[in-house]
C-alpha positions in Angstrom: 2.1 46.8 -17.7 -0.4 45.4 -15.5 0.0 41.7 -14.1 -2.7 39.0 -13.6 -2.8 36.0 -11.8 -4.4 32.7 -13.1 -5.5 29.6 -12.0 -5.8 26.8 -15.1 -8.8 24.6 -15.2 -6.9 21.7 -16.1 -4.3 22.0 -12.9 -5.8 24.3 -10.6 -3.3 24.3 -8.1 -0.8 25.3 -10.2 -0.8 29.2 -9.9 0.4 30.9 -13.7 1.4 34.7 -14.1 1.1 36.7 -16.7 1.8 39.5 -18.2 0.0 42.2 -20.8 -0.2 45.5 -22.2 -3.0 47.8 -22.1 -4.8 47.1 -25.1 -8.0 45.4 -25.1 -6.5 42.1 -27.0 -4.2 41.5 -24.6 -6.3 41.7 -21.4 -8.7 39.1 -22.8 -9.9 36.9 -20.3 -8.4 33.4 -21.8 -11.0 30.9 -22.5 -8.8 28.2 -21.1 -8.0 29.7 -17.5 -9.7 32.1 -14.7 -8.2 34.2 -12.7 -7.3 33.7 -8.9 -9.3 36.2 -7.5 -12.4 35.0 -9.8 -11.9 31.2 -7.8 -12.1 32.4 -4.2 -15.3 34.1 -4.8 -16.7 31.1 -6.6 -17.8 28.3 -4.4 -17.9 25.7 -7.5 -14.2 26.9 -8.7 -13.1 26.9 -4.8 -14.5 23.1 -4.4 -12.8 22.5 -7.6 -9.5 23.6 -6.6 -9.8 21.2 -3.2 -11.1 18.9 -5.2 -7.9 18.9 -7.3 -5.7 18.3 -4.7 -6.8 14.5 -4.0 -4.8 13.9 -7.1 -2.1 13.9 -5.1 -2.7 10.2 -4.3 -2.5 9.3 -7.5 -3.4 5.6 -8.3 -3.0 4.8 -4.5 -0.8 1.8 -4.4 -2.2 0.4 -7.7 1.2 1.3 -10.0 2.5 -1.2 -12.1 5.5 -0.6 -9.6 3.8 -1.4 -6.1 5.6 -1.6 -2.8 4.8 -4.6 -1.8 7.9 -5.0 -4.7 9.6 -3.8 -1.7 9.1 -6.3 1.3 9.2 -10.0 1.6 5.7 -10.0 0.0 6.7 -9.8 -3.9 9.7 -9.7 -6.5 9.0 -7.1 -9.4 9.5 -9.5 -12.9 10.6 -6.7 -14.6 14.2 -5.1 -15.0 15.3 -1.6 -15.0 13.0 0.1 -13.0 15.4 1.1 -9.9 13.8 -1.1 -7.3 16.8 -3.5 -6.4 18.7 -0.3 -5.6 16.2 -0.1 -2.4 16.1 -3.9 -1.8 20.1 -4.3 -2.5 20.4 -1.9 0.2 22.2 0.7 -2.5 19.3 3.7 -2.2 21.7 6.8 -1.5 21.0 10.9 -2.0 22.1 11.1 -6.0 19.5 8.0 -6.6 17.2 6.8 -3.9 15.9 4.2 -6.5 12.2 3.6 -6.9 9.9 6.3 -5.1 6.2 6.3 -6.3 5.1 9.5 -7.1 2.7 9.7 -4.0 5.6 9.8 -1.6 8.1 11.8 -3.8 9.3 14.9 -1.9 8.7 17.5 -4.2 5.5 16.1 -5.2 4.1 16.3 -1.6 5.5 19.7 -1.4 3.3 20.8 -4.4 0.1 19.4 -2.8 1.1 21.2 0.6 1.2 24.3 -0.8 -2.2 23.5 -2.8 -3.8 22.7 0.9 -2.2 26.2 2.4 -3.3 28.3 -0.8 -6.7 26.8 0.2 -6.5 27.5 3.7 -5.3 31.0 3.7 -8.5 31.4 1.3 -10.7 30.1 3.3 -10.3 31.5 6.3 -12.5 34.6 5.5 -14.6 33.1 2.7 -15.8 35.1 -0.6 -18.6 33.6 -1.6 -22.2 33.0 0.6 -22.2 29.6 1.3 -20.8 28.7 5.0 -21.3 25.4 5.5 -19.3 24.4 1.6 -16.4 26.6 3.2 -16.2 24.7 6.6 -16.5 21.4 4.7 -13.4 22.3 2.7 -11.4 23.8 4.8 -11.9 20.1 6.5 -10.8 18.4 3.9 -7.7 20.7 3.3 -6.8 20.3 6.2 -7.3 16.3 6.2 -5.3 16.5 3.1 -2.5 18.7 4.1 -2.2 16.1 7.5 -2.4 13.1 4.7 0.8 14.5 2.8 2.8 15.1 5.9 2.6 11.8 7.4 3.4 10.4 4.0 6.7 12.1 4.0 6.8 11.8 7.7 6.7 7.7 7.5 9.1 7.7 5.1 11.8 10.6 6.0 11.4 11.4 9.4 10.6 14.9 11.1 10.2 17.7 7.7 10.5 20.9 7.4 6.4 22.3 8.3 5.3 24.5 6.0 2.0 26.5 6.6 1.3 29.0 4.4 1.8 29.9 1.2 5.4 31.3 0.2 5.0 34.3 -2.5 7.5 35.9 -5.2 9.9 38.1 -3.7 10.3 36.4 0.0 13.8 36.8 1.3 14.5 33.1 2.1 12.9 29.8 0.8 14.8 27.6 2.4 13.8 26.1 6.0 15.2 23.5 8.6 13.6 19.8 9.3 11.5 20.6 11.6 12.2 17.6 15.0 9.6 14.7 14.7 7.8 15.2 17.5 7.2 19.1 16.1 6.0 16.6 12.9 3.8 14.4 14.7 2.2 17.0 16.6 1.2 19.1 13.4 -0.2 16.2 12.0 -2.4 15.4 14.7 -3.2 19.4 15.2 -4.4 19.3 11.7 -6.3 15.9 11.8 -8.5 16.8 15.1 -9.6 20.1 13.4 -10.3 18.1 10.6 -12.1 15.8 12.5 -14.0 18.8 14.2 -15.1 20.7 10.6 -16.1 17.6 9.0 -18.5 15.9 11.8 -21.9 15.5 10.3 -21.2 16.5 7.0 -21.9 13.8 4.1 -19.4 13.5 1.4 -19.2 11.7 -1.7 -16.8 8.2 -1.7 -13.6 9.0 -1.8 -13.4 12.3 -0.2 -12.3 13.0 3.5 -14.7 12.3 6.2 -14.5 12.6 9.8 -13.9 8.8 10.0 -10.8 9.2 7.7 -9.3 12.3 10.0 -10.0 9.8 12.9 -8.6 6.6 11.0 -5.3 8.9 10.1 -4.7 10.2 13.6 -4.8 6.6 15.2 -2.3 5.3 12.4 0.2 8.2 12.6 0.0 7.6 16.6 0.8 4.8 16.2 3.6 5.2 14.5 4.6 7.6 17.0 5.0 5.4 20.0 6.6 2.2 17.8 10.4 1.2 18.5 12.1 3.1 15.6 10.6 6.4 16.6 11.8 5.7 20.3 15.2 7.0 20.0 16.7 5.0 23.3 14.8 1.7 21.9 16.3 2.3 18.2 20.0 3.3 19.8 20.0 0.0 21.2 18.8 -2.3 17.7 20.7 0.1 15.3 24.2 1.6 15.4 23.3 3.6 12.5 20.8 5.4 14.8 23.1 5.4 17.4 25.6 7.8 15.6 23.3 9.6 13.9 23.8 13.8 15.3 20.3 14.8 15.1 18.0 12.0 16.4 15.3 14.5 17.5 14.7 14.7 13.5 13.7 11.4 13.3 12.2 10.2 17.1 11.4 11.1 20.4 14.3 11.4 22.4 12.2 12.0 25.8 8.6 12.0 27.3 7.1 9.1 28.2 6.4 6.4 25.7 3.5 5.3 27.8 1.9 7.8 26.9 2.5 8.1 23.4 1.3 4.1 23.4 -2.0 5.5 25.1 -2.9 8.4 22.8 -2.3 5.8 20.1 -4.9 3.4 22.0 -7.3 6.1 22.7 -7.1 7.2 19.0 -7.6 3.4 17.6 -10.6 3.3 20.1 -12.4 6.6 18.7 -12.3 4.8 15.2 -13.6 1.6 16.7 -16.3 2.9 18.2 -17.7 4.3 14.8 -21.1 2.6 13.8 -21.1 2.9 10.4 -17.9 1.8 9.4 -16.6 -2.4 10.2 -17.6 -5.5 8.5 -18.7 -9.0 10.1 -16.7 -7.9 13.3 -19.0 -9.3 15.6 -18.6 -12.9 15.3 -18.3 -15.1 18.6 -16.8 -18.2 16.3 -14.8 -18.7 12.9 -16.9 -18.6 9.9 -16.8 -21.7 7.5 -13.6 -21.8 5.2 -15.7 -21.2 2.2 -17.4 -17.8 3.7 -13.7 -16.6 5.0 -12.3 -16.5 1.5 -15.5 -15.2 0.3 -15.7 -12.5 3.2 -11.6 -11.7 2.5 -12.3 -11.2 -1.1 -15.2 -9.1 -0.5 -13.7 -6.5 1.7 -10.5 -6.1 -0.8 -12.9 -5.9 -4.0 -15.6 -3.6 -1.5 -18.6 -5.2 -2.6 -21.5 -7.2 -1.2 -21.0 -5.2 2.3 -17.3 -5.2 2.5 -16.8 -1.9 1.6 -18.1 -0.9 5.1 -14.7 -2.2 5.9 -13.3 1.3 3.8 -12.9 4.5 5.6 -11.2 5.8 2.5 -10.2 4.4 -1.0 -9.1 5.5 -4.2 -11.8 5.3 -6.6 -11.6 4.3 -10.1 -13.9 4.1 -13.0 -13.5 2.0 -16.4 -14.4 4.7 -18.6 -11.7 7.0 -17.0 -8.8 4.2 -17.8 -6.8 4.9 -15.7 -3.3 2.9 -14.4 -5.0 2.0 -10.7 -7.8 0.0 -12.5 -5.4 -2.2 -14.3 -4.4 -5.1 -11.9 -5.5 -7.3 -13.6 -3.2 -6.4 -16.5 -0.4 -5.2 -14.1 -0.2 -8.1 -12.2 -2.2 -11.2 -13.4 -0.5 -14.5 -15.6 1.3 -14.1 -18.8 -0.6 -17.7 -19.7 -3.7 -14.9 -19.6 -1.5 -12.0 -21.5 -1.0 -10.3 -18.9 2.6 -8.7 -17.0 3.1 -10.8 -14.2 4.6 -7.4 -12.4 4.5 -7.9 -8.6 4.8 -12.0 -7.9 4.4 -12.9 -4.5 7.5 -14.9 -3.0 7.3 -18.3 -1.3 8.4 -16.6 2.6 4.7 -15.2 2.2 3.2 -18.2 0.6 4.7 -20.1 3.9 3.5 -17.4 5.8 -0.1 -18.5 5.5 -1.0 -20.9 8.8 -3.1 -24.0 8.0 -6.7 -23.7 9.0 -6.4 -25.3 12.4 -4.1 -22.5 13.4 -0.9 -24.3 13.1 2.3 -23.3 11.6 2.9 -24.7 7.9 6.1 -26.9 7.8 8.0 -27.9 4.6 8.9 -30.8 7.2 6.1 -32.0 7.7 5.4 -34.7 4.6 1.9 -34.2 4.2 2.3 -30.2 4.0 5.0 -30.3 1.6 3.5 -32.9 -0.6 -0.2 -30.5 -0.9 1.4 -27.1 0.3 -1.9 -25.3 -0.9 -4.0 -27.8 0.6 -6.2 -26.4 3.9 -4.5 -23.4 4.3 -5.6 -19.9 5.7 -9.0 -19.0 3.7 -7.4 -15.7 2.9 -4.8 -17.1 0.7 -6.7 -18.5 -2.0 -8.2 -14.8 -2.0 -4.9 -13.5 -2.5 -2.4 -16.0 -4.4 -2.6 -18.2 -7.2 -1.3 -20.7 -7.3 0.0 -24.1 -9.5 -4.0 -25.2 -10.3 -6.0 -22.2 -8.8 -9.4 -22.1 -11.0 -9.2 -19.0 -12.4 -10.7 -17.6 -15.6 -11.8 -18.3 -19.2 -8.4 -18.3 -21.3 -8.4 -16.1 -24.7 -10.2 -18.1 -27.2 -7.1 -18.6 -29.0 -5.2 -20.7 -25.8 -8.6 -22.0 -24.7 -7.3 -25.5 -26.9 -4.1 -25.7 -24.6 -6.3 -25.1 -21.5 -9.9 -25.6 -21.3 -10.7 -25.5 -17.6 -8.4 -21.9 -16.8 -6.2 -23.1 -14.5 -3.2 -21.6 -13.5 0.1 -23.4 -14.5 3.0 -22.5 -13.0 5.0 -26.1 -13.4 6.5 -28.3 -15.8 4.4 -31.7 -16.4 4.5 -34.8 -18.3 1.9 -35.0 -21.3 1.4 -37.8 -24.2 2.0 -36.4 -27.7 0.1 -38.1 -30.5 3.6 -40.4 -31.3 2.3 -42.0 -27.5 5.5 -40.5 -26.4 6.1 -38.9 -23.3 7.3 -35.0 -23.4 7.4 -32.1 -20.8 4.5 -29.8 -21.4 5.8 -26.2 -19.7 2.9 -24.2 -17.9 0.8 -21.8 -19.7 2.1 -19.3 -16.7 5.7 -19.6 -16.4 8.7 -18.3 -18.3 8.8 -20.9 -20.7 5.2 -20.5 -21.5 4.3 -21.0 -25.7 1.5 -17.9 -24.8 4.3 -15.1 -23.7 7.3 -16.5 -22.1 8.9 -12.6 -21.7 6.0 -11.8 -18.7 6.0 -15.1 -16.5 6.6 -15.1 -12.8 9.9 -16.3 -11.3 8.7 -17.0 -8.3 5.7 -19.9 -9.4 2.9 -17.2 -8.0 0.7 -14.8 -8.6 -1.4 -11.5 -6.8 -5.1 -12.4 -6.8 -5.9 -10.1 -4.2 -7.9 -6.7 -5.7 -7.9 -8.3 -9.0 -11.5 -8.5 -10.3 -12.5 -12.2 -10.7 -15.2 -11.6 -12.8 -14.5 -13.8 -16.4 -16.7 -11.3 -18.0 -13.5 -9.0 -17.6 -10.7 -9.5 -20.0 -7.8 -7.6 -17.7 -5.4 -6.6 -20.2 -8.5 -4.4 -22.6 -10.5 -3.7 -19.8 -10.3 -1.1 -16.1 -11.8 -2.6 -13.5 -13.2 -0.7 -10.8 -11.5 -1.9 -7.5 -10.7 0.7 -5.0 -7.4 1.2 -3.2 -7.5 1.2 0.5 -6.5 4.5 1.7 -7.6 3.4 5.1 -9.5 1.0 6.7 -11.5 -0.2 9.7 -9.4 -2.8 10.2 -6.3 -1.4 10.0 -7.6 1.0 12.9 -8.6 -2.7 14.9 -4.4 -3.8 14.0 -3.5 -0.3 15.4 -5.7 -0.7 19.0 -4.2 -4.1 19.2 -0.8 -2.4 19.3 -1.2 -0.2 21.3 -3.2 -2.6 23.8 -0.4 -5.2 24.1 1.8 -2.5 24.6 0.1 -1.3 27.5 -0.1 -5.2 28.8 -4.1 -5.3 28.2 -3.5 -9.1 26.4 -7.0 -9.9 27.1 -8.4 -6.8 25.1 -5.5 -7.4 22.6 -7.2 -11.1 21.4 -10.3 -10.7 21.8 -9.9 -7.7 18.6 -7.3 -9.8 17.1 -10.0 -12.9 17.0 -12.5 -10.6 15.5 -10.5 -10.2 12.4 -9.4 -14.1 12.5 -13.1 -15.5 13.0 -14.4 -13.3 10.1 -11.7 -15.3 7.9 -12.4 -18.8 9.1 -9.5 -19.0 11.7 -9.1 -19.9 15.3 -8.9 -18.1 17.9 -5.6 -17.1 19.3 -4.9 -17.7 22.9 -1.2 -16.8 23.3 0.8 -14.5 25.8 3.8 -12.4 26.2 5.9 -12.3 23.0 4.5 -15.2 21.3 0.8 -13.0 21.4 3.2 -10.3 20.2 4.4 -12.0 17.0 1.1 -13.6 16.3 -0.6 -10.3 16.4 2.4 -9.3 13.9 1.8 -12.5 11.3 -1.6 -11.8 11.2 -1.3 -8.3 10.4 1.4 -9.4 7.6 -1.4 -11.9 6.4 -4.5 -9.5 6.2 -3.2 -6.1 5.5 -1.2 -7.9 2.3 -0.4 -5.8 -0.4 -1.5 -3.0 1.0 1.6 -0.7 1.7 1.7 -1.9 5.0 4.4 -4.3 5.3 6.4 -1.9 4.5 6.5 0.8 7.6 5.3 -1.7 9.7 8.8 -4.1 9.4 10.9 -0.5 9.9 9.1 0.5 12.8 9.1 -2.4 14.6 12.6 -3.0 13.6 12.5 -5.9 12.0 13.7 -5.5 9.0 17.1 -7.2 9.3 15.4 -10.9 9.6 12.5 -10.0 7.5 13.4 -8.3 4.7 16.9 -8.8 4.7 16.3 -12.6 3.5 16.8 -13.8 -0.3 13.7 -13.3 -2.3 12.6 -17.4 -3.4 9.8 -19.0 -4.8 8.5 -22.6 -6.4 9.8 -25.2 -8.7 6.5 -27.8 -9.5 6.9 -30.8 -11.3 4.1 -32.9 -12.2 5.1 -36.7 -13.0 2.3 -39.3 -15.0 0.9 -41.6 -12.5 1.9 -45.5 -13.7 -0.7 -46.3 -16.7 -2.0 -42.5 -16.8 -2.4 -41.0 -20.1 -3.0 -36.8 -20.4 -2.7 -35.5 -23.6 -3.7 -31.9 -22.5 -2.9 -30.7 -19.3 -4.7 -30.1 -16.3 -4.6 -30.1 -12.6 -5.1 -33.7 -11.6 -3.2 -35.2 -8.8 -5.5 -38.6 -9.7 -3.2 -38.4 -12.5 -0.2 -36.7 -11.5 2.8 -36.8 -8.8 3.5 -33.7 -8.2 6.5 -32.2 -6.5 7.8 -29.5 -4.7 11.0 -27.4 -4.8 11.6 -23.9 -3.3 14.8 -22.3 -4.5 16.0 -19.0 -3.9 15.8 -16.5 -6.7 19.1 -16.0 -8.6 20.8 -13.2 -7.1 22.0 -11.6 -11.2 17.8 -10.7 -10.8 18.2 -9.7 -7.2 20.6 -10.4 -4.4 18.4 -8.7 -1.6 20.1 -7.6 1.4 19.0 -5.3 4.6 21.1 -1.9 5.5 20.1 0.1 8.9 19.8 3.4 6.6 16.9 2.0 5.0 15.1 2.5 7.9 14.6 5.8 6.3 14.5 6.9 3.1 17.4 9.7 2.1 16.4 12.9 1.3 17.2 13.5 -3.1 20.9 15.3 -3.4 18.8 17.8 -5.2 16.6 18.9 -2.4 19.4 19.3 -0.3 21.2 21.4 -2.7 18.2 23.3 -3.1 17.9 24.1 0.6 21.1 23.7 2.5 19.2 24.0 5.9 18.2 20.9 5.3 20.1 17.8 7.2 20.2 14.4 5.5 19.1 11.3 7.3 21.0 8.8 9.3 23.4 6.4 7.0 23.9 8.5 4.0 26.5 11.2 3.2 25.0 13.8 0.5 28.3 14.6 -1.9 
């Protein structure tokens, strides 16, 4: 019998064997597949197979379930989808709860052997074209780097595979390799990226140079932060502490100086790149009006804010697929929409007011306008009771003919001249669909497509998610700089990002410039899966994400002699009050556990490969 090997079209990383007879019908080449040996010596079917392997970053962050669902940034509306078992502290080995499928073990696993397949291919090329084969060998290797530090950040030091295991090998099964061993693979495979990939011009969406560069100064980073230093994490955790194996997860010697100052030195060499950075030159703030517009324009890339993009997740309408539905995902039920991930009201309060001050439900005049003169990015990333917002279907545009967000209860005059409570087109109670409101009075505005011409829930929109970005690389030098005590350097990169949204400068020192350089990175990265590392690493977790998810109750009371017999925003007309309550712990009683520093490896990988050592704070029956 002779055997071939195949490589399918439609999952080309996936290798299928087969088996035939000697007869002619049999060893038909199938019409639907080509054979291994036919891809290597085919530069098209060879960029095809790399090609392939970006799918392993599936929608980017843009799943109906997104992480921010995670952090003290949103509440998912919806029940039964395993994600209060991570933010109820009860993730364990036999169900970890919610992990998207772009940081699922296995799933990573299957991509890293699609990057050493390519590799080991690649080394002595097939076909007559060296400059395709040095491109893609870059952006294996990129991509291999990419899946490590994904299951790096969330499990620790891994077991580092790099080759290709075949049929027939005498042992599959392999230790966690110590996280330094991790780190330093990474970056190994990141510089060489770096190095094959200089000069050569890629389509959007593919690795670059830039993007090796960008991913090197964020794993760094990581690197040198205080959960990764196992002396510093000892001290805030006694999980840590007891944990036999701390090499698996930090350093547990060398100088963390100098991990701070690769870190710096990485975020610099990303800095320094011309083409990439958007309106980061600025000596003063911008205008409030051109920081929301500048905000929204670097999370929707468009009109020059896509400079601000090392590497995104692309999407196209005609492809429909789940990353270009936000709008239906996440927007107002008022609009038919899900209402999935709702941002809570510790981020709303999060938001400074425009002079650079704290906002203060004590202060009368905040909490009687709480979305009056705040931060310029937030009315580019919440809605809110009375945001302007879209057209309503034509069928609601009766109830609401201005399409503006309500999120309250209000007085209106029915046509007896009597007074009765008219419940927001947007909440729970709403007459549109009051199965898909938001508990928490809010809504994600950020990435979703404002354009009325685009009716979310029939239609993909074409936003990108951030893979990486310019400014995340300016967050990471500012790290890294304060750190090393270079405060001066620190602001002055901090106030870039601040001026291009319409805020102040900031002029604290010590720990205060320490926490403000932490808001404002909670404030601008928003939604983008940063929150949650960044909260573990710096070990904050236990006062940040360990608080009760809350939000809004909004009232809105007819001014003496006011008559509205359809509503609308109008505080000439209305009193409105506000309420923030915490969310009712039967929907989700949040609370912080030190093993949630790290995600536990899945019972089944373990018993898969008993070389394997779980992570601190679980116990793997």
């Amino acid at each position: 019998m002779n055997k071939l090997k195949f490589l399918s079209l439609a999952f080309v990383a996936a290798l299928v064997v087969t088996t035939s007879c000697n007869d002619d019908f049999v060893n038909t080449q199938p019409l639907g597949e080509i054979s291994e040996a036919a891809v290597w010596k085919d530069a098209g079917l060879t960029e095809a197979f790399v090609t392939e392997i970006y799918a392993g970053f599936g929608n980017g962050g843009f799943d109906e379930q997104m992480l921010a669902s995670l952090t003290d940034e949103t509440i998912f509306t919806h029940p039964g989808r395993n994600i209060t078992t991570i933010t109820e502290g009860r993730s364990n080995p036999a169900d970890i709860g919610w992990v998207n499928n772009t940081i699922n073990w296995p799933n990573m696993y299957q991509r890293i052997r699609a990057t050493n397949l390519a590799l080991k291919n690649l080394e002595t090329p097939q076909f007559d074209n060296a400059t395709l084969a040095a491109r893609l060998k870059g952006e294996a290797k990129f991509l291999r780097a990419y899946y490590y530090h994904q299951l790096a950040r969330y499990y620790g030091g891994v077991p580092l595979v790099d080759r290709p295991y075949e049929l027939g090998e005498a042992d599959y099964s392999t230790s966690r390799n110590t996280w330094a061993e991790t780190v330093d693979f990474i970056v190994k495979d990141l510089d060489e990226a770096a190095t094959l990939l200089d000069g050569k011009s890629l389509a959007a969406g593919r690795a670059t140079k830039a993007a090796a560069l960008a991913l090197k100064s964020r794993i760094l980073t990581y690197a040198a932060s205080d959960l990764h230093d196992i002396p510093t994490a000892k001290a805030k955790s006694s999980v840590i502490a007891g944990f036999a194996k701390p090499e698996l997860i930090g350093y547990v010697s060398g100088s963390r100086t100098e991990r701070w100052e690769k870190a710096r030195a990485a975020s610099k060499a990303v800095l320094d790149l011309t083409a990439y950075g958007y309106m980061t030159n600025l000596a003063a703030p911008v205008s409030k009006e051109a920081g929301t517009a500048n905000y929204m324009d670097i999370s929707l890339a468009r009109n020059g804010g896509q400079r601000d993009l090392i590497l995104g997740r692309y999407f196209i309408g005609t492809k429909r697929e789940n990353g270009g539905r936000q709008g239906l995902f996440n927007g107002p039920n008022g609009y038919n929409n899900w209402a999935g991930n709702t941002p809570v009201q510790l981020l709303v309060d999060d938001y400074e007011m425009m002079d650079g001050t704290e906002f203060n439900w004590s202060n009368p005049a905040h909490a009687s306008a709480p979305y009056v003169n705040r931060d310029p990015r937030f009315y580019a990333s919440i809605m809110y009771d009375g945001t302007q917002w879209k057209p309503r279907s034509s069928a609601n545009q009766p109830r609401d003919p201005l399409g503006q967000i309500q999120t309250g209860r209000y007085e209106v005059v029915n046509a007896a001249g009597q007074k009765v409570t008219h419940f927001g087109l947007d909440t729970r109670n709403s007459p549109i669909e009051d199965w898909n409101g938001s508990y928490t009075g809010y809504y994600m505005r950020k990435f979703i497509d404002p354009n009325p011409a685009i009716v979310d829930q029939n239609t993909w929109q074409e936003v990108p998610w951030p893979v990486l970005r310019y400014t995340e690389a300016i967050f990471n030098y500012v790290e890294a700089s304060l750190a090393l005590g270079q405060e001066e350097e620190a602001r002055t990169w901090l106030n870039k990002i601040r001026f291009r949204a319409g805020m102040p400068a900031i002029t604290a020192t010590g720990q205060e410039l320490v926490e403000q350089f932490r808001q404002e990175k909670r404030i601008e990265m928003v939604f983008e899966e940063q929150r949650f590392h960044d909260t573990r690493r710096w070990m904050i977790a236990p006062s940040t994400l360990g608080r009760k998810a809350n939000g809004i109750n909004i009232t809105g009371t007819l001014k003496p002699g006011k008559t509205v017999s359809v509503y609308r925003y109008d505080p000439t007309s209305y009193d409105y009050s506000y309420k923030v309550f915490e969310i009712d712990p039967g929907k989700e009683n949040r609370a912080w556990a030190d093993k949630l520093y790290f995600l536990p490896i899945h019972r089944d990988e373990i018993n898969r490969n008993d070389k394997l050592t779980q992570n601190p704070g679980y116990v793997t029956n």
